[in-house]
Structure formats: structure tokens, C-alpha cells
C-alpha positions as CSV (number, residue, x, y, z in Angstrom):
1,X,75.8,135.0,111.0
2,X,75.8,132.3,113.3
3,X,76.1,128.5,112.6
4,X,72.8,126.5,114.1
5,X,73.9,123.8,116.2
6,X,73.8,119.8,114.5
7,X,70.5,119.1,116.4
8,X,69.2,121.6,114.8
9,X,70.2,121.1,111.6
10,X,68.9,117.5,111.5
11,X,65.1,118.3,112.7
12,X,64.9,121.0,109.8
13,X,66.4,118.5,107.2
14,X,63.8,115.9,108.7
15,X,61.6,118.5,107.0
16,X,63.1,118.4,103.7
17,X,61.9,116.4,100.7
18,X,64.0,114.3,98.7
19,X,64.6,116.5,96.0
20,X,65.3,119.6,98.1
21,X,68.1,117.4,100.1
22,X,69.6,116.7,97.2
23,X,69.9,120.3,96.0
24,X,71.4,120.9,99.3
25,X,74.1,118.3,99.1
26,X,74.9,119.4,95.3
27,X,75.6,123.3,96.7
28,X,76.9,122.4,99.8
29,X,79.5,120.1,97.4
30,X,80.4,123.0,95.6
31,X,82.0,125.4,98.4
32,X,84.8,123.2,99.6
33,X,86.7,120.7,98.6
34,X,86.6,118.7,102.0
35,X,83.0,118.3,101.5
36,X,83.2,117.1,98.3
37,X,85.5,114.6,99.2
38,X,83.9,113.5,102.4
39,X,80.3,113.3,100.2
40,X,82.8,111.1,97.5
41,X,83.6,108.7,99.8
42,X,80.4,108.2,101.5
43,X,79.0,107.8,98.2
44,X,81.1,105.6,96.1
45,X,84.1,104.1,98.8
46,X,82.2,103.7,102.4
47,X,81.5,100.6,101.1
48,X,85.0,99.1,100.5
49,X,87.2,100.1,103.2
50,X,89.9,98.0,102.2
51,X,90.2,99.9,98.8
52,X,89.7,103.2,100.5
53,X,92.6,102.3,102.8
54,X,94.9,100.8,99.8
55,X,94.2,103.8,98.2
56,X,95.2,106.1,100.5
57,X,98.4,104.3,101.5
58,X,99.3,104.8,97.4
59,X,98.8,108.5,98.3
60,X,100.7,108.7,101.2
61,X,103.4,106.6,99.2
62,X,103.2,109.3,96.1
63,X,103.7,111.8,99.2
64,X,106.7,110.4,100.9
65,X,108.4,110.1,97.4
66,X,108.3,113.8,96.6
67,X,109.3,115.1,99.5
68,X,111.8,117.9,99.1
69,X,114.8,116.1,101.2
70,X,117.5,119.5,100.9
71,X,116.3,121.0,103.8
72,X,115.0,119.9,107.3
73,X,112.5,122.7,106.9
74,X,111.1,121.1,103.7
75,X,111.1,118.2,105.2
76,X,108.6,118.8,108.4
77,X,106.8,120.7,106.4
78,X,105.6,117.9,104.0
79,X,105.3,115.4,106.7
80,X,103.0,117.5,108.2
81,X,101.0,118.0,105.1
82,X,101.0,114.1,104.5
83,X,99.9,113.9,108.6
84,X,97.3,116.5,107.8
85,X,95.7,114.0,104.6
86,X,95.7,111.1,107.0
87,X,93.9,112.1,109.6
88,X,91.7,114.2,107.1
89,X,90.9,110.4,105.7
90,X,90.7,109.0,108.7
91,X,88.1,111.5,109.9
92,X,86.0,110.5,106.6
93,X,86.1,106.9,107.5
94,X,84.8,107.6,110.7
95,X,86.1,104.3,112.0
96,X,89.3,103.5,114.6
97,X,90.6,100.0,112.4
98,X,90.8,102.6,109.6
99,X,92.5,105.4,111.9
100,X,94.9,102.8,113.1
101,X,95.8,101.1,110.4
102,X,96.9,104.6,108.2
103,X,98.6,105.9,111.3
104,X,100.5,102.7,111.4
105,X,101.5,103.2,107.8
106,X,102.7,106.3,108.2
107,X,104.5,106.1,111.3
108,X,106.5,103.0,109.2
109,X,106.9,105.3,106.1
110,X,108.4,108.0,108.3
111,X,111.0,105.5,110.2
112,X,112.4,104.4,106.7
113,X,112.4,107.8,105.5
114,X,116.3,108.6,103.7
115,X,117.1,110.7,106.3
116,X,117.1,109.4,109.9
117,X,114.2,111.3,111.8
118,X,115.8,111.0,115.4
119,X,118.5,113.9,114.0
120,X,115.6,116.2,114.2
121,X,113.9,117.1,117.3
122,X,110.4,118.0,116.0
123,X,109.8,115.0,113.8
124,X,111.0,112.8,116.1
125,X,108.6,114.5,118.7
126,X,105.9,114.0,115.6
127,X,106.5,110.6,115.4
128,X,106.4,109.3,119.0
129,X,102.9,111.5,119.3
130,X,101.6,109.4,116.8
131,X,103.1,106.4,118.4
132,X,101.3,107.6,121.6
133,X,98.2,107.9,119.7
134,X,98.2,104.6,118.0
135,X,98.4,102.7,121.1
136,X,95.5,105.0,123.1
137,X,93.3,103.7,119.8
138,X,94.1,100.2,120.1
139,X,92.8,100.2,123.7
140,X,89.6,101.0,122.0
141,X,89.6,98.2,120.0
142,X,88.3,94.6,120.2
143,X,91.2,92.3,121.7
144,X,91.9,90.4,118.4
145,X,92.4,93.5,116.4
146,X,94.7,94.7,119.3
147,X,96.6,91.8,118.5
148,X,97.0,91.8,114.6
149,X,98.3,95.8,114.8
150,X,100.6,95.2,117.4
151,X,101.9,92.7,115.6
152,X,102.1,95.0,112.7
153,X,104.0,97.8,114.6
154,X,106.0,95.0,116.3
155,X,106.5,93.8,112.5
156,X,107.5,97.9,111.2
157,X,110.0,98.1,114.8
158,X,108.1,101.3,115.8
């Protein structure tokens, strides 16, 4: 079976009735976690971003603090996991201040990491990705935001 296309989509739920939109949104809720969590924050946190953002740096913090340090293996493994949840909630939020702000967060949580990342090839390569990343972002953003991150990273030395 293939998947109709979004325009699609949206002219036969233009057809819909209330009620039968809401059935869809209950099923569709139950097949995968991602959609339940994307339909969670557009229901109860779109409208605080600030707490959705404080919220998510507390999970990223919970992360970071049981990461399994015996082992560079272990190691890259959970930061890409933790990478994986941040741009997964940045993809929710749908907005770049959000985007940059988490990635800032991380990058930061990742330079005071225990062990010193620039002994490892790979997360160091991670790292300075992100890095790249944050900076094409901030070109996208309004000058005074531009500012207030860069003085965050300048702030976190990444």
C-alpha cells in the first residue's frame, strides 16, 4: 500500500466532521509513540515553550547522568540516543529558537562531560557537526536572537 501524499491527505480531512477527526487522531495516537508524543505537545505544551524547553533540558540532564562511562562504545552510543531525543523535540516544536537553544544545551552538556570528548574521534566529529549546525540556524534568525545565543555559546566556550 502506498502512502497518499500530504496534499492529499489534507483535502480528504477538509471532508471530515469533527467527530470523525477526532477518531482519527485517537487511532492514529495509538500506533506509535512519536505520534502520541508529538499530539501531547501540540495539545497541552505548544503553548508554553519555555516549559517545554526546561523540560527537556531536565531530560537531557537525567540522560547525561546515566550514561554508561566504562566504555567509549557506551558512551557514543548514549550521546547519540540523547542527540536523537533532541532533535526528535526539536522537530515537535517546529521552531529554530527552540532548535537552537536545546542544541546549544547539549553541545555544553557534552564539552563538560567526565571524560574529555576530543580523545575520541567520533564524538568530537559529533560535536563540531552540531556546532556547524547551530551557527547555519542562527543565520536564520532575527539579529537580536543571533546575538543573545552567541553570547550563550560564547558564555558555554563552544
Amino acid at each position: 500500500m502506498k502512502a497518499a501524499s500530504v496534499s492529499q491527505l489534507k483535502k480528504e480531512l477538509a471532508f471530515r466532521s469533527q467527530d470523525e477527526l477526532l477518531e482519527l487522531c485517537l487511532r492514529l495516537s495509538k500506533f506509535k509513540k512519536e505520534n502520541k508524543e508529538l499530539l501531547t505537545y501540540l495539545l497541552f505544551e505548544s503553548d508554553n515553550e519555555a516549559e517545554f524547553i526546561s523540560e527537556v533540558k531536565k531530560e537531557i540532564d537525567e540522560q547525561f547522568a546515566g550514561i554508561n562511562t566504562r566504555t567509549w562504545y557506551f558512551i557514543k552510543k548514549s550521546v547519540r540516543k540523547i542527540l536523537k531525543d533532541v532533535k526528535k523535540h526539536a522537530r515537535y516544536s517546529g521552531k529554530t529558537e527552540t532548535e537552537v537553544e536545546l542544541l546549544i544545551y547539549f553541545c555544553a552538556k557534552l564539552k563538560s562531560f567526565p571524560k574529555p570528548i576530543h580523545r575520541n574521534k567520533t564524538l568530537q566529529n559529533l560535536y563540531e557537526r552540531q556546532l556547524q549546525l547551530i551557527n547555519t540556524k542562527l543565520e536564520k534568525l532575527h539579529e537580536d536572537l543571533q546575538y543573545d545565543y552567541r553570547l550563550q555559546i560564547e558564555e558555554f566556550n563552544l
